[in-house]
N, C-alpha and C positions, 0 to 999 in steps of 0.2 A: 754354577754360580753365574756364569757369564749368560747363558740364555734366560735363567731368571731378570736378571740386567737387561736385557734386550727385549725380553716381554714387559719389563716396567716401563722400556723406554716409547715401546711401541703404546703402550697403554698411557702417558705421560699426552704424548704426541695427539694423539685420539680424543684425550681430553681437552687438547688446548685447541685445535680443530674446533670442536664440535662448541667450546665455547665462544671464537672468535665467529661461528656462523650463526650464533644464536646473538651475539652482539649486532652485524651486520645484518638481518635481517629484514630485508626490505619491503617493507607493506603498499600494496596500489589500492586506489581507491576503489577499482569494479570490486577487488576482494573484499572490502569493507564491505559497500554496499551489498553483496551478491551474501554475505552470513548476517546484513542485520534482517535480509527478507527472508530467509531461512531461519533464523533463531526468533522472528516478532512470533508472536501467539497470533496474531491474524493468517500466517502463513497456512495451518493447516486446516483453514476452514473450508480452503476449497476440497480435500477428501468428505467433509462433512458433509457440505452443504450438496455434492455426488451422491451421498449415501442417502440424505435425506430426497433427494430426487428420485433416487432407484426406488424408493419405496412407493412414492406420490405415483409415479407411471405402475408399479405393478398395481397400487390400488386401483386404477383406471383402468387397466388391463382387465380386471377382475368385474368389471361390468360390464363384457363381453360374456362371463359366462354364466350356465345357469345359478339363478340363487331357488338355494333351497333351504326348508324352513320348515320347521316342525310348529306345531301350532294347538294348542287346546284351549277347550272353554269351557265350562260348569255355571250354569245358572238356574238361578230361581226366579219366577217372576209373576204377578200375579192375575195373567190372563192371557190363556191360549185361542186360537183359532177353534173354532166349534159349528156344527150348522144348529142354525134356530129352527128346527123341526121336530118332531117325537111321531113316530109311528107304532102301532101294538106291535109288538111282538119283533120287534126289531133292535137289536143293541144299534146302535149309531157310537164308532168309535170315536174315541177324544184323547189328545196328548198331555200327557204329562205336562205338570207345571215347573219339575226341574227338569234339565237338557242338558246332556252333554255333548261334548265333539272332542273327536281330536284326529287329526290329519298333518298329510303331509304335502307342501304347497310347490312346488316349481315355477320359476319365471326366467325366461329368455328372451333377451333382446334381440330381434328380427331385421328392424332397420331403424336406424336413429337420426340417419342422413349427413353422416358423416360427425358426429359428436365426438366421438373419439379420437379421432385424428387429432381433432383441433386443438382440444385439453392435451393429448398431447406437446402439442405445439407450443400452446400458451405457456408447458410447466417447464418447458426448455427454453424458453423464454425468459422465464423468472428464473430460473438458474444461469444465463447469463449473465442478467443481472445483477444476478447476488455476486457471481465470479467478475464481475468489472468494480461494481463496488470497494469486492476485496481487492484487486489489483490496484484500483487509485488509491486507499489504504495505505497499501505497500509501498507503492509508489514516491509518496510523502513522509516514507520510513528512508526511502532510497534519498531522498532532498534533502533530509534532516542526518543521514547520514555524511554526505556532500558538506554539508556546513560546516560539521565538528572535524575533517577530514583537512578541509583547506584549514579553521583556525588554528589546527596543531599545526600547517605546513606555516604557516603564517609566524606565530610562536618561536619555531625552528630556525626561521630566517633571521629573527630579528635578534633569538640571543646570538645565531654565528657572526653575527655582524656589529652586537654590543660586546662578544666575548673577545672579538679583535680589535675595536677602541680601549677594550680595558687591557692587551696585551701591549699595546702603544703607549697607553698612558704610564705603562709601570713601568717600561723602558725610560721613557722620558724622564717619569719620577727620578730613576738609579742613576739617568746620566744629571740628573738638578741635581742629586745629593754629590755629587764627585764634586761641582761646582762649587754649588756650599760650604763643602769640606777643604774649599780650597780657596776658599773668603772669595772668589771671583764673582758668584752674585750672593742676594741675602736669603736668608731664611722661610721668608712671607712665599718666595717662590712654590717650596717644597708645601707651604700650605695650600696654594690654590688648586694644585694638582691634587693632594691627597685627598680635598672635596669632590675634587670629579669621578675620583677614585672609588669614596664612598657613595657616590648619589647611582655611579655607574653598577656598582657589588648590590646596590637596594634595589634596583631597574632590575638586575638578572633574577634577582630571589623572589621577585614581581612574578616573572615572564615563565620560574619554574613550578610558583604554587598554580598560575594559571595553566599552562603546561597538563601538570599533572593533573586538576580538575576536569580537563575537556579529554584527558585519557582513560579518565575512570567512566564518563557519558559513553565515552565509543564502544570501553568495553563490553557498557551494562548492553549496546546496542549487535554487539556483533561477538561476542564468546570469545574473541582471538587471544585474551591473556598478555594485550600487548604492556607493554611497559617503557622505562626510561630510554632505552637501548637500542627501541625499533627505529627504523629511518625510513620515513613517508616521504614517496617519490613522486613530484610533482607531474601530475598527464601531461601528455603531448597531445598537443588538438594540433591535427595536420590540415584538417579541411571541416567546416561545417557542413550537415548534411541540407539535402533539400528539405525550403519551406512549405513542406505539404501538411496536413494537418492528421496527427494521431494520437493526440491527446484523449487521456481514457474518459473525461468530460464530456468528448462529441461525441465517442463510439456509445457508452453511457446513453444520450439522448438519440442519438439513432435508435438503440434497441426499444428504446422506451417506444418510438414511434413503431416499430418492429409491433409490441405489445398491443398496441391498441388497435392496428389493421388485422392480428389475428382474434384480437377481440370481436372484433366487429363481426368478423368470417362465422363466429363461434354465434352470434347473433342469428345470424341468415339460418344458421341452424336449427334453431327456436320456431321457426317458421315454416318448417317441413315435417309433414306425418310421421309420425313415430309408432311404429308396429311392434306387438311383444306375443309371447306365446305364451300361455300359459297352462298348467294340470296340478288337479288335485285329490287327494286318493287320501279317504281312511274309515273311520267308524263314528258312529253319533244315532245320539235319540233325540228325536226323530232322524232319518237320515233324509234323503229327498221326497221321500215319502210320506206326506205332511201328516199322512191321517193313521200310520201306522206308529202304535206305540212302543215297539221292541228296537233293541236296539239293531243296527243297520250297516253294512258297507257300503261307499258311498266310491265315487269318484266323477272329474270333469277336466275336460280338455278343450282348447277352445284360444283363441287370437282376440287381442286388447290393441284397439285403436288408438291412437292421441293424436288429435289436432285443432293447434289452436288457431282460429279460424280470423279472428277479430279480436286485438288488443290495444284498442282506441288508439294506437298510432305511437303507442311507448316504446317499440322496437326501432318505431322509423325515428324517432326523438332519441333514443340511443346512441341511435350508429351517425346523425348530425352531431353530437354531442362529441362521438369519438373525434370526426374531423376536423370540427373546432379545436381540440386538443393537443392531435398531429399539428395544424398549420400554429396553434403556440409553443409547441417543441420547436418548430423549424423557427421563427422569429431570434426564439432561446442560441440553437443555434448562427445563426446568423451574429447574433451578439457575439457571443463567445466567439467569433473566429476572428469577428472585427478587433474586440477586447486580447486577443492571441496577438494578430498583425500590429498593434500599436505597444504592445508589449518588443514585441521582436525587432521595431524600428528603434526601440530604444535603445535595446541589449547591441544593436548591431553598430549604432553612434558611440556608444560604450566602448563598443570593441575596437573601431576605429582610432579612439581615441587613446585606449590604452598601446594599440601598435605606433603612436605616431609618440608617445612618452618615453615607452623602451628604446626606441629606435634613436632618440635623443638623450638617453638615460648615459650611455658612455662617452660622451661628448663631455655633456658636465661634470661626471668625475673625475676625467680628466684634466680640465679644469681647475678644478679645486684640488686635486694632488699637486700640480703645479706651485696652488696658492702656499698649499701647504708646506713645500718645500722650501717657498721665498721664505715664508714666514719661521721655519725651523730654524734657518739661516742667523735670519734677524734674533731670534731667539738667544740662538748661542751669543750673539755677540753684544746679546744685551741692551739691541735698538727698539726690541718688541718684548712688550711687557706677557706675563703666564696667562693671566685673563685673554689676552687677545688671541698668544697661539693658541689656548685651548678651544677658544670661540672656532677658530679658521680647523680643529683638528673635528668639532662637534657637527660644522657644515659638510665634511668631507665623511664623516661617517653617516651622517641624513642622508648624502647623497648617493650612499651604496646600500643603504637602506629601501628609500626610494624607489632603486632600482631592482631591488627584489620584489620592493611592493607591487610595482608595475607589474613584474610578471608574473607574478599571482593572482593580482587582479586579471589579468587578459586571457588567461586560463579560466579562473571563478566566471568572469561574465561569456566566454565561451560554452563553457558547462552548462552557464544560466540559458545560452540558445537553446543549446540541444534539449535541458530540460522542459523549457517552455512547447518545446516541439513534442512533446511526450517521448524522445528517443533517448533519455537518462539511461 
């Protein structure tokens, strides 16, 4: 009996553990962000869009080697080759008017002048690409994840700091009713509080439907099953990084420009001889022997030239075309880094500004605690009317409110640096 007792206690214990660590669980934002890029559907396109690559280059692969082809033909047609002669006593042969063939064709490419390469190149190219594409995608999952992240910290703040004016107000209230109840002051008192009391109970039931709203966004975004319980911990930005530029935007138009110089190379290519080999082997009537009517084996081996000598100048219009292109990428860029730099003067006057708010955020509540205590003073003794102290109790709770805001915002617009820098 006694170690069953002891296994219940230990199993009691176990439960109330593992429940107060499921209470206190503490959520960061990298982990938000870091499962809603792992749970979006954009996430796994980059295996995709690898596989659909690995296939593109094997087919390219695949015209390096020989193609071979089986090949037949049956015709009827209504006039063969003949000579216009007749001598006595001489048959003079003549081919049939139906023909058939059928063979088998080999072709190898010899030299292309580097074709290959290039398509290569080019289709590593567009799966860049595709892979930058998906990552600013994602990226903007990561932003959007940022935003629901701060307004639940936001939220969090604002009821610990309306759940502590209402715990002041209801002291006040209990110590108004002793008063009341002791004819020292009237009635009307006990009313103005019990208004602040309910507009303050309306403000929470506000702040929990919203609350819960922006919990059910986070979760559809990142799977964590978070709920009423968790406690989102506000970053620490100890330093901002350097303003260098790695926004997936500019790498983005870099590669585009990447694309069009290997395009261009794939041009130059068009303009070198192309050699192939080719053989062919099989049966047909006639076979090469034009004048014999039986059927025949046949075969041919032999090199296929290509070169194109003169194309009114559409390659050289081409590859000027490409570089027009490039130097409007670069302009492109240029914009964007400038449109980046005027962004980042801002967030950084922002951020100034929010350190010079907090920095003077405890000054003023201090302040106005003082006010407040003149004024509790006054209260009791009945110099200062419930409307006023409540005014001087509703300034001292804005002003610790305030102060949370501050440093929320000075974080969010830190965040907004580093995002703006592509290092989110």
């Amino acid at each position: 009996m006694t170690q069953l007792r002891k296994l219940l206690t230990i199993i009691f214990a176990s439960l109330i553990g593992f429940s107060f660590a499921q209470e206190s669980r503490q959520i960061s934002l990298q982990e938000c962000m870091d499962q809603a890029v792992i749970q979006h559907p954009m996430y796994g396109q980059h295996q995709l869009q690898a596989a659909l690559q690995n296939l593109k280059l094997d087919n390219l692969h695949s015209d390096l080697l020989p193609k071979v082809s089986l090949n037949g033909k049956a015709t009827l047609q209504n006039e063969v080759v003949s000579l216009p002669i007749s001598l006595p006593g001489v048959i003079i042969p003549s081919v049939s008017k139906d023909q058939y063939r059928l063979s088998l064709d080999v072709n190898q490419a010899i030299y292309r002048g580097g074709l290959n390469a290039f398509q290569n190149e080019l289709e590593k190219n567009s799966l860049d690409i595709s892979d930058m594409l998906i990552d600013k995608e994602l990226y903007a999952v990561k932003a959007q994840t940022k935003t629901l992240f701060f307004q639940i910290i936001l939220v969090d703040k604002q009821m610990q700091i309306i759940e502590s004016y209402r715990e002041i107000l209801e002291q006040k209230y209990e110590e108004a009713q002793v008063l009341v109840n002791e004819g020292v002051a009237l009635a009307s008192m006990l009313d103005v509080l019990k208004l602040e009391l309910l507009n303050t109970k309306q403000e929470i039931f506000n702040i929990e439907a919203l609350r819960k709203s922006l919990i059910l966004n986070l979760n559809e975004l990142t799977h964590l099953e978070l709920d009423g319980t968790n406690d989102f911990s506000l970053p620490v930005i100890n330093s901002l990084p350097m303003a260098n530029q790695d926004r997936f935007e500019y790498h983005l138009l870099s590669l585009q420009q990447q694309q069009l110089e290997t395009s261009k190379s794939l041009l130059a290519v068009k303009t070198k001889p192309m050699l192939f080999a080719f053989a062919s082997a099989g049966v047909g009537r006639p076979g090469f022997n034009m004048l014999s009517d039986d059927f025949a084996d046949f075969y041919m081996i032999g090199l296929n030239l290509k070169w194109d000598l003169w194309d009114w100048n559409k390659n050289k219009n081409e590859k000027k075309m490409m570089d027009i292109n490039k130097e409007l990428i670069e302009t492109q860029k240029q914009s964007f880094e400038l449109n980046i730099q005027l962004g980042l003067n801002q967030l950084q006057s922002e951020i100034d500004k929010q350190y010079s708010l907090v920095n003077s955020d405890p000054e003023i509540i201090a302040l106005h605690e003082n006010i407040v205590k003149t004024a509790e003073a006054q209260f009791k003794n009945g110099t200062l009317s419930t409307t006023d102290y409540v005014v001087e109790l509703q300034k001292l709770n804005q002003a610790k409110l305030n102060f949370e805001l501050h440093q929320i915002s000075l974080v969010n617009s830190q965040l907004a640096y580093i995002e703006t820098l592509g290092k989110l």
